[in-house]
TISE-892230 format. One line per field, with one value per residue (C-alpha): residue number from 1; residue in three letters; x, y, z. Coordinates in Angstrom, 2 decimals. Layout:
BEGIN
seq: c(NUM  ...) .
type: c(ALA  ...) .
u: c(X  ...) .
v: c(Y  ...) .
w: c(Z  ...) .
This chain:
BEGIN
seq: c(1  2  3  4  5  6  7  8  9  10  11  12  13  14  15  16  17  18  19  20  21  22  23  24  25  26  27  28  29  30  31  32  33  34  35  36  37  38  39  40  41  42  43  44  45  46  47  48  49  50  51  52  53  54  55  56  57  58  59  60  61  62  63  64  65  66  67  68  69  70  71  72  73  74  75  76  77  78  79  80  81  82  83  84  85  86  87  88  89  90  91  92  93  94  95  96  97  98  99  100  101  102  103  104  105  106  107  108  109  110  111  112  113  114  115  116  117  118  119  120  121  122  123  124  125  126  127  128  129  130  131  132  133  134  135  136  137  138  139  140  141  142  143  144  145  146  147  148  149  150  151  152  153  154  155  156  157  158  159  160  161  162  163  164  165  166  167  168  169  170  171  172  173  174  175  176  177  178  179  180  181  182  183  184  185  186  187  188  189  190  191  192  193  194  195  196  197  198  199  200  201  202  203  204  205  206  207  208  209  210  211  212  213  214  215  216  217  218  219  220  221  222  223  224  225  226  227  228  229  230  231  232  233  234  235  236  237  238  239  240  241  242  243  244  245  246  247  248  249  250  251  252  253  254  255  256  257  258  259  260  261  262  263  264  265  266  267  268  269  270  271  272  273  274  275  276  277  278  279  280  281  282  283  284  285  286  287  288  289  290  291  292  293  294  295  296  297  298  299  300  301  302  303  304  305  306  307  308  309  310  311  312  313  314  315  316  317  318  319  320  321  322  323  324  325  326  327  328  329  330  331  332  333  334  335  336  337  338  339  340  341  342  343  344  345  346  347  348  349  350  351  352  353  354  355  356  357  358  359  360  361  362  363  364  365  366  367  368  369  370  371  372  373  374  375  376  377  378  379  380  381  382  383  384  385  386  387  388  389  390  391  392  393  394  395  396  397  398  399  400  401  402  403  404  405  406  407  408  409  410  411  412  413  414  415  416  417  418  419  420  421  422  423  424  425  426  427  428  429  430  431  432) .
type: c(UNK  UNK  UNK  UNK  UNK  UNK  UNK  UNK  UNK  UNK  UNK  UNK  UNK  UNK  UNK  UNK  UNK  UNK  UNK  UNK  UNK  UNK  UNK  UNK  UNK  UNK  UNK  UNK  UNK  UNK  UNK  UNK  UNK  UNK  UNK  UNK  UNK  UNK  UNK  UNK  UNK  UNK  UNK  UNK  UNK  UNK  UNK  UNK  UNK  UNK  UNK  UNK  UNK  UNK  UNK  UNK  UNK  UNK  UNK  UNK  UNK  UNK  UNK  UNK  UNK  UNK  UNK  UNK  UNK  UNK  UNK  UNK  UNK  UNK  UNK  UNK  UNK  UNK  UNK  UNK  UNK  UNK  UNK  UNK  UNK  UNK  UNK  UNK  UNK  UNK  UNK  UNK  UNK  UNK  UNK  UNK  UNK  UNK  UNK  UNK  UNK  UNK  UNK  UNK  UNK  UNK  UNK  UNK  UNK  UNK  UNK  UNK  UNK  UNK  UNK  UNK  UNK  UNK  UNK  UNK  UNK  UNK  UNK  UNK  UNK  UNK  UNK  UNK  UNK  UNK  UNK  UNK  UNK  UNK  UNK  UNK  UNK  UNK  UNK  UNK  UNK  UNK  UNK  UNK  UNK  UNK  UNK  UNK  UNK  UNK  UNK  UNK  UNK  UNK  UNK  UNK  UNK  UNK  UNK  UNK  UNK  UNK  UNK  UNK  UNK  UNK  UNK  UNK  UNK  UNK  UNK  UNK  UNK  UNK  UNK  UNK  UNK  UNK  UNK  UNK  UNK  UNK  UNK  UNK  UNK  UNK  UNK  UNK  UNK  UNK  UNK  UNK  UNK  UNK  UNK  UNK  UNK  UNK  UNK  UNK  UNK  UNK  UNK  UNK  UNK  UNK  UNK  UNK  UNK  UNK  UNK  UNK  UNK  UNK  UNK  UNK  UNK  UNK  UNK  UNK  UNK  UNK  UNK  UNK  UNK  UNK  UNK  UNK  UNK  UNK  UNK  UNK  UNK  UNK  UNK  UNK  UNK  UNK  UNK  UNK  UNK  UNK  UNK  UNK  UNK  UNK  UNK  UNK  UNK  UNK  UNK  UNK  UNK  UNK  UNK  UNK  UNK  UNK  UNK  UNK  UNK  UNK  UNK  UNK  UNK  UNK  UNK  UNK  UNK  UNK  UNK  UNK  UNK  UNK  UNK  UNK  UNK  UNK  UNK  UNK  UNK  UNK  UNK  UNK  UNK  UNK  UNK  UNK  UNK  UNK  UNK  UNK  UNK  UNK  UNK  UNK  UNK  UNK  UNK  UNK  UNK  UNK  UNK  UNK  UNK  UNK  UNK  UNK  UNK  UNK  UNK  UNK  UNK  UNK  UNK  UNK  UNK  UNK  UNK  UNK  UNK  UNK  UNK  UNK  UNK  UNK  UNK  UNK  UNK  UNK  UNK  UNK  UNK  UNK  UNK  UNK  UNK  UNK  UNK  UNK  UNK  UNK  UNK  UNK  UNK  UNK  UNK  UNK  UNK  UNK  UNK  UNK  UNK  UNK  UNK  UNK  UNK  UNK  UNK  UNK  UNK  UNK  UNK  UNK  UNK  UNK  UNK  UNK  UNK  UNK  UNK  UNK  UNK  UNK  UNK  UNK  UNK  UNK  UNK  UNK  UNK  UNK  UNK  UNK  UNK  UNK  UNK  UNK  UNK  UNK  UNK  UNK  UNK  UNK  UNK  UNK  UNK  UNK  UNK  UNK  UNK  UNK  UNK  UNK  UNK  UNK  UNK  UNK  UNK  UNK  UNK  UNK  UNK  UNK  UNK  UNK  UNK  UNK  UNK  UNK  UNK  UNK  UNK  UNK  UNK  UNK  UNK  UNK  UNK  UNK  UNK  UNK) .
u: c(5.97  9.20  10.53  9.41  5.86  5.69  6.89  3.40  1.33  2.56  0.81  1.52  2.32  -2.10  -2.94  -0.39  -1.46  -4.93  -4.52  -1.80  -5.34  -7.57  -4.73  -5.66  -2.95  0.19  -1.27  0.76  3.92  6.36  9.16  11.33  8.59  8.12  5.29  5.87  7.09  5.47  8.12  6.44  3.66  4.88  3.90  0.56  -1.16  -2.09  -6.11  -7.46  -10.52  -13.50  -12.66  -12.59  -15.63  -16.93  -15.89  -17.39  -20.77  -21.46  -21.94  -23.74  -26.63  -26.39  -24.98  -26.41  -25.59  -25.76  -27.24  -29.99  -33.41  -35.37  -35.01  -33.93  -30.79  -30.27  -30.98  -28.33  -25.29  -25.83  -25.95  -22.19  -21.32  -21.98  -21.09  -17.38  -17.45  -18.06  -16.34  -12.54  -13.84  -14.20  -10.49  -8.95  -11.00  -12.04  -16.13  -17.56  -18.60  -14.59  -14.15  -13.86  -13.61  -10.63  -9.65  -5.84  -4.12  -2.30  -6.24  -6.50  -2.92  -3.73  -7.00  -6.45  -3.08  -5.71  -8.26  -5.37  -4.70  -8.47  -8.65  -5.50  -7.51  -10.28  -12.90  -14.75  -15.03  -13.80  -14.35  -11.49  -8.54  -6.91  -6.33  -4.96  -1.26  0.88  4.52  4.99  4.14  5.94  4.93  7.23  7.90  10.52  13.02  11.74  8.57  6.87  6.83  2.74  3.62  6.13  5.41  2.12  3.12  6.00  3.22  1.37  4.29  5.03  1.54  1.19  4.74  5.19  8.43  8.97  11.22  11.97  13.19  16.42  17.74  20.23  22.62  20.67  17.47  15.77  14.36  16.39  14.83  17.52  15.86  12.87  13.53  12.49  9.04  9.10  6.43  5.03  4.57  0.83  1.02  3.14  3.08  5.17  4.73  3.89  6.27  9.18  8.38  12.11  13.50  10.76  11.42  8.41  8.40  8.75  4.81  4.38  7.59  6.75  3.46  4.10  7.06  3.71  1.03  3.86  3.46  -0.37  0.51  -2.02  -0.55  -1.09  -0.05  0.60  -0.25  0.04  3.00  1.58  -1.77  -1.74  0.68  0.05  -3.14  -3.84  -5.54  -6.25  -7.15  -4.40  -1.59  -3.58  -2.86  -5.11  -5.67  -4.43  -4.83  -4.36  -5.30  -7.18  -4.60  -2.00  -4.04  -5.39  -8.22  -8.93  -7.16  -8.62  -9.83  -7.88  -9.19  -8.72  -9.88  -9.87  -10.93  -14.56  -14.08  -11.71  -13.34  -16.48  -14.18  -12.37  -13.87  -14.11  -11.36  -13.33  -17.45  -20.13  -22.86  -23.17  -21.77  -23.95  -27.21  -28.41  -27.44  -28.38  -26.94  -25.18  -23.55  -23.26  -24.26  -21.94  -23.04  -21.13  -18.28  -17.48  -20.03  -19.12  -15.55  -17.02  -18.01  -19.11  -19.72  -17.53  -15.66  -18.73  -17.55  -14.05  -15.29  -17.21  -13.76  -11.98  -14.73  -14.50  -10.54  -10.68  -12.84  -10.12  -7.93  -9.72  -10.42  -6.72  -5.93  -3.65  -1.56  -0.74  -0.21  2.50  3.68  3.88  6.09  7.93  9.16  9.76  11.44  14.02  14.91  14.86  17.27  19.57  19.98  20.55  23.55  25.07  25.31  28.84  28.79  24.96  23.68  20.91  19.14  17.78  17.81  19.85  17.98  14.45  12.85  10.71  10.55  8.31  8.88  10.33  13.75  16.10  19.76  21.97  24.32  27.30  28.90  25.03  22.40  18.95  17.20  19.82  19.05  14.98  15.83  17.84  15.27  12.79  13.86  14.40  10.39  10.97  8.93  10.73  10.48  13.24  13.60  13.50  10.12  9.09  11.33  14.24  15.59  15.73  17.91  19.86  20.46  22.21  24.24  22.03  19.95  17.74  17.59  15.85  13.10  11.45  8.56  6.52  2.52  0.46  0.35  4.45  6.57  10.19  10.48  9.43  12.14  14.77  14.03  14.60  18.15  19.01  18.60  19.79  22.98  23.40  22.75  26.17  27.76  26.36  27.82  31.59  30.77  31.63) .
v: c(12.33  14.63  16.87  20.11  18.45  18.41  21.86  22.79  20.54  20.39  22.80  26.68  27.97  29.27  25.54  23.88  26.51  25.26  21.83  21.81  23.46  20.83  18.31  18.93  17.15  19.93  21.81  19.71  20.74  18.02  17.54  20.46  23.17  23.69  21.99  18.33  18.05  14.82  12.99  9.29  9.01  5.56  3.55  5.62  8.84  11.75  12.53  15.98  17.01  15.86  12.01  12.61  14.31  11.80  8.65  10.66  11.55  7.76  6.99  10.24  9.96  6.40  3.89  0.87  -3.21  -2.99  -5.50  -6.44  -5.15  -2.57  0.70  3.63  3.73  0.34  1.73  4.45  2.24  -0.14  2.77  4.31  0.37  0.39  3.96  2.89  0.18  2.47  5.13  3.09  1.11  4.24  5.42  2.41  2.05  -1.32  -2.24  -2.20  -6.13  -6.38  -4.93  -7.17  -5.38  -6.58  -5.14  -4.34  -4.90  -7.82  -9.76  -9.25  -10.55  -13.56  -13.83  -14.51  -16.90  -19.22  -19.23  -20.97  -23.09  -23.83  -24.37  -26.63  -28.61  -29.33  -26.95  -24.89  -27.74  -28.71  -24.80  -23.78  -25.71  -22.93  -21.33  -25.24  -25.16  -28.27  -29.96  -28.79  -25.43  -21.87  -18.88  -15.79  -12.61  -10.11  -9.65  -5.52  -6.60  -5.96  -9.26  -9.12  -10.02  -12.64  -14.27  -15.25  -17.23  -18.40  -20.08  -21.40  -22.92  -24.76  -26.48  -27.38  -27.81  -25.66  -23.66  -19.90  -18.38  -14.25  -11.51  -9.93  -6.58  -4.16  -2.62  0.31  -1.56  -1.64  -4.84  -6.51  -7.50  -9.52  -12.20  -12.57  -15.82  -17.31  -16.84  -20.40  -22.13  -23.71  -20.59  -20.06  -16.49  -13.32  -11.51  -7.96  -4.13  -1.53  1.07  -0.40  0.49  0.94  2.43  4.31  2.47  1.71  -1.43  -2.22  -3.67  -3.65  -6.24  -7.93  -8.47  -9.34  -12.21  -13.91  -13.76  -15.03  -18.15  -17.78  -16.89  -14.80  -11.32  -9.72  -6.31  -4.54  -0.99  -0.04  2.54  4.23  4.51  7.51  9.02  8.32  7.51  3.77  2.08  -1.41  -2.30  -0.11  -2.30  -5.39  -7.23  -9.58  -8.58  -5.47  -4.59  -1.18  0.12  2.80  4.05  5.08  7.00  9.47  7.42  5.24  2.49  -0.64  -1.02  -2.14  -3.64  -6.52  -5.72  -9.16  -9.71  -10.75  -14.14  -14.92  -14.00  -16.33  -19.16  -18.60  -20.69  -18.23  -17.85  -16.87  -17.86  -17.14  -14.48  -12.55  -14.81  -17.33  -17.99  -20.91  -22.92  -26.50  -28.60  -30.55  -27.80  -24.11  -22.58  -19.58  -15.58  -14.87  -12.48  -9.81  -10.80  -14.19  -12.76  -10.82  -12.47  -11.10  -7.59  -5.06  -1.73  0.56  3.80  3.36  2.71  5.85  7.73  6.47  7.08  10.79  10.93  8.87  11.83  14.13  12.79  12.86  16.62  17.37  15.31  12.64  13.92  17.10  14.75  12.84  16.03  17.80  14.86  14.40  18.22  17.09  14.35  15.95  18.48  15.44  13.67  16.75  17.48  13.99  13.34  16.36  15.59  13.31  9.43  9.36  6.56  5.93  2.71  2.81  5.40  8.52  9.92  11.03  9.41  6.23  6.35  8.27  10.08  7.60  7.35  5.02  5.60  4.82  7.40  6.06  5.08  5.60  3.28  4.19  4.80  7.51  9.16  8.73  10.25  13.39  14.11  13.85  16.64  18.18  17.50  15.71  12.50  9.65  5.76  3.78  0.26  -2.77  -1.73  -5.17  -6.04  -7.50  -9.40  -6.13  -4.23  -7.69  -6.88  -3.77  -5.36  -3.63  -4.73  -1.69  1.72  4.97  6.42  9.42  9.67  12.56  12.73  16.02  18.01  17.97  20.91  22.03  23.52  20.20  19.12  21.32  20.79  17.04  18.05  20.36  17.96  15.11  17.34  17.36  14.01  14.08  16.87  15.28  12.00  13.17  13.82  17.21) .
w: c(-15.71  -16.20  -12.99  -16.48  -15.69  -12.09  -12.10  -14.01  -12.15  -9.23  -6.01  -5.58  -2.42  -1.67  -2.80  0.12  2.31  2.04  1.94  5.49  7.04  5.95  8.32  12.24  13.39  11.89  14.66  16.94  18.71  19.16  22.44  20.94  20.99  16.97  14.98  14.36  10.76  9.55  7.11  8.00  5.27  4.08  7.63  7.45  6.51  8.39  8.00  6.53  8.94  6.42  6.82  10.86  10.25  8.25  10.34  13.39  11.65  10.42  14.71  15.05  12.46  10.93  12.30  11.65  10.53  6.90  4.49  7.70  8.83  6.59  9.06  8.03  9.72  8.09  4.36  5.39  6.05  3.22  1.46  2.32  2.78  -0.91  -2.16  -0.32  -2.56  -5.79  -4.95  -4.50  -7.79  -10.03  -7.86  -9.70  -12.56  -11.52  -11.31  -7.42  -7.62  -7.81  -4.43  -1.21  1.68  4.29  7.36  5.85  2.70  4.26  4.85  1.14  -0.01  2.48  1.38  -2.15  -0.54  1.42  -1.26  -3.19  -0.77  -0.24  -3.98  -3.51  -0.94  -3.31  -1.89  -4.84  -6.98  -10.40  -11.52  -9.36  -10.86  -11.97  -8.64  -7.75  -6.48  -6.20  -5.95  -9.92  -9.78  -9.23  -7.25  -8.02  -6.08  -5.31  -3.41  -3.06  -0.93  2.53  4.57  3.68  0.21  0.87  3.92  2.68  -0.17  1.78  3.46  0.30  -0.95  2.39  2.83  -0.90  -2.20  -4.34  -5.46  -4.29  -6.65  -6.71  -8.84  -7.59  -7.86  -9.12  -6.98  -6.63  -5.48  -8.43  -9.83  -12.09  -15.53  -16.29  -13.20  -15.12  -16.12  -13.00  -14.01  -15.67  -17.82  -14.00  -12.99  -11.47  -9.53  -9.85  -6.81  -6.36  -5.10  -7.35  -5.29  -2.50  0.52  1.67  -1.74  -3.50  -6.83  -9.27  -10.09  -13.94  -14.14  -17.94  -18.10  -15.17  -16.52  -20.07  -18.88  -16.37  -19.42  -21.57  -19.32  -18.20  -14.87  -12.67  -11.36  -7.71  -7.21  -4.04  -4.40  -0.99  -1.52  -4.45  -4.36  -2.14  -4.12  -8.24  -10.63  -10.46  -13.04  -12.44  -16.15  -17.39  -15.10  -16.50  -13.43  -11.64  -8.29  -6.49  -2.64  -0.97  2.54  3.80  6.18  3.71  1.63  4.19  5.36  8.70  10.28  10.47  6.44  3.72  -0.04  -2.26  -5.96  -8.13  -11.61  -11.07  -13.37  -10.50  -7.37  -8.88  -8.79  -5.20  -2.68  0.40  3.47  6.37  6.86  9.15  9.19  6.08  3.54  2.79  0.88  2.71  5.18  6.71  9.67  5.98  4.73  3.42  0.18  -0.47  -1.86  -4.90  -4.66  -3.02  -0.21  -0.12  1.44  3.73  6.65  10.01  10.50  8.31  9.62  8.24  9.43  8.75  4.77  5.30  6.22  3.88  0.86  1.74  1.87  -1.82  -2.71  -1.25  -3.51  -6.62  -6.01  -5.37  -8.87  -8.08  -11.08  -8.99  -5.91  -7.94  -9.36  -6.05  -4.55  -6.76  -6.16  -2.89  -3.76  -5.84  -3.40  -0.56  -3.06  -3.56  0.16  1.17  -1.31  -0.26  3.34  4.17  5.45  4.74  2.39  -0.07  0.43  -3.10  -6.32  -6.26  -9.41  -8.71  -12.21  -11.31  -7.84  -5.49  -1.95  0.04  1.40  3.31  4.54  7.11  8.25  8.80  12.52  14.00  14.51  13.06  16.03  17.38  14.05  14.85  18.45  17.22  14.39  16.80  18.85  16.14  15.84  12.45  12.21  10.11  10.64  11.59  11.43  8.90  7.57  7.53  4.44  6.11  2.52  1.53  4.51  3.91  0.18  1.16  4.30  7.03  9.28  9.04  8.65  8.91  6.24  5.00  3.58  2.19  1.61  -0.38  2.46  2.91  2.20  0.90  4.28  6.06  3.62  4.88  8.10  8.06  5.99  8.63  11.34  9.74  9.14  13.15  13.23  11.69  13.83  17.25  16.49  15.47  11.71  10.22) .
């Protein structure tokens, strides 16, 4: 989508107005005495009032274990257990038996890591040799990516031997097609973000992709940092697994996703057991439920799917072209303002084409947390830190920074703001 687009799809000023009601919390006045503007989307989402509301009403008319007893408060949370599980399927255009709940989208990248491993062990059986990882094979990632989607097959590789290669970058922070030759014929599993976390770049998927089916390697994509923020379409991406979490997409803590291709989830022997999970069991052994409930075990975060299957619904009636075409407004004018301002660096793309809303710099001569402390009496809310993606600060030469981040209900005054404060930043520390 072209800025001319976003310019046509994007909100008008009654639209915003409406949707910065539906957020309880911009009533909130920070340490300096003005509203808190919220530039911190990107370590997790405010929530509009209907998924409080909806999280609340779940304890106050039907809460219940699902899947158990035949009661009517029973029937009722299987039911939004299950409509949860439709509604994020139809969000991604993937099918609801392709849905495994998780409490975060780091369970479901580790998930799918020690069902490899499992596999790797021998458990699931002859069926699951291709999940089977071993001295001779490859896993590939990025240098761009959260710890969650490194760390994980950092571990993998150390328990079954196998090699952990990565894609590098361009200078701007971009991944670098020209590194795609590390995905080698022993290449099992492709693993990489959608959207960096720390630059805002969008990944190149349809390349990354083609260069793994090329060698019949499996794909993982962490959508974490875009699926608040642009369409996702599962099928479309053609990757093989994707995970995403409630919390950054305007829904509850505590509740996060792993969608899988269902041919693969049938072969994955499961990661955690107990209650809920099985068909049968005998003081010998276990027989397992087929996927998704045979990942599943123990009791699930009910209400928090219940939240987060209204905000999805939020989402879809806002259009999550308009969402992408809104930010990327903001981005533009973010990008603008920051390059203007002296001794302050990008961590990431200057031009606001393939990236979305989030920003990292350094300002030169001051650590990131002096810049998180001024902004904040300012009462501007921006993350500072690594944003668990140290490789990545290290890419640059930093050990971290500071971020921005904007979400739907954001504004260009928010925007303005953060420039105007980040501007004293500057003055307060002996900058002009």
């Amino acid at each position: 989508m072209r800025r001319r687009d976003a310019r046509t799809l994007a909100f008008d000023e009654q639209e915003l107005a409406q949707i910065r009601s539906d957020f309880p919390i911009l009533e909130r006045i920070g340490r300096g005495g003005n509203p808190i503007a919220y530039l911190d989307a990107s370590a997790t989402s405010q929530k509009p009032a209907c998924v409080i509301e909806a999280e609340a009403n779940f304890y106050r008319r039907y809460n219940a274990a699902v899947h158990r007893g035949t009661h009517l408060l029973g029937d009722e949370s299987t039911t939004a257990f299950e409509t949860g599980r439709e509604t994020l399927a139809a969000f991604i255009n993937g099918r609801p038996d392709e849905i495994v709940w998780t409490k975060n989208a780091t369970e479901a990248i580790n998930l799918v890591a020690l069902s490899f491993g499992h596999a790797s062990a021998g458990r699931g059986g002859q069926a699951a040799e291709v999940l089977r990882i071993g001295p001779a094979d490859r896993i590939v990632t990025t240098r761009a990516e959260h710890h969650a989607n490194l760390v994980p097959w950092q571990e993998l590789c150390a328990r079954t031997g196998a090699e952990l290669a990565w894609l590098d970058l361009t200078s701007d922070g971009r991944i670098d097609c020209e590194t795609l030759n590390v995905i080698t014929a022993n290449t099992k599993l492709v693993a990489f973000t959608h959207v960096s976390n720390v630059t805002g770049a969008i990944s190149p998927v349809a390349e990354i992709v083609a260069a793994a089916r090329a060698v019949g390697a499996m794909v993982l994509l962490d959508t974490c940092q875009s699926s608040a923020h642009m369409p996702i379409d599962v099928r479309a991406l053609d990757v093989d697994f994707a995970v995403m979490s409630s919390h950054k997409m305007l829904g509850p803590t505590g509740v996060g996703a792993l969608w899988g291709r269902r041919s693969l989830l049938e072969l994955m022997p499961p990661v955690l057991t107990g209650g809920s999970m099985i068909e049968n069991v005998t003081m010998e052994g276990a027989h397992f439920m087929p996927p998704p409930e045979r990942f599943e075990a123990g009791s699930q975060p009910v209400a928090q799917i219940a939240g987060w299957t209204r905000a999805l619904k939020y989402l879809s009636d806002l259009g999550m072209d308009r969402v992408h075409a809104h930010e990327l407004n903001l981005t533009a004018h973010l990008l603008d303002g920051v390059k203007a301002i002296e001794g302050v660096r990008l961590l990431g793309p200057a031009q606001d084409t393939e990236r979305i809303g989030v920003l990292a710099f350094s300002v030169e001569g001051v650590h990131p947390h002096d810049v998180g402390q001024v902004l904040d009496a300012d009462d501007v809310a921006i993350r500072v830190g690594h944003h668990c993606a140290i490789p990545l600060h290290t890419f640059f030469g930093v050990r971290s920074s500071a971020r921005v981040s904007v979400a739907p209900m954001n504004s260009i005054e928010e925007i303005d703001r953060f420039l105007h404060s980040l501007r004293r930043v500057r003055s307060y520390f002996g900058g002009q």
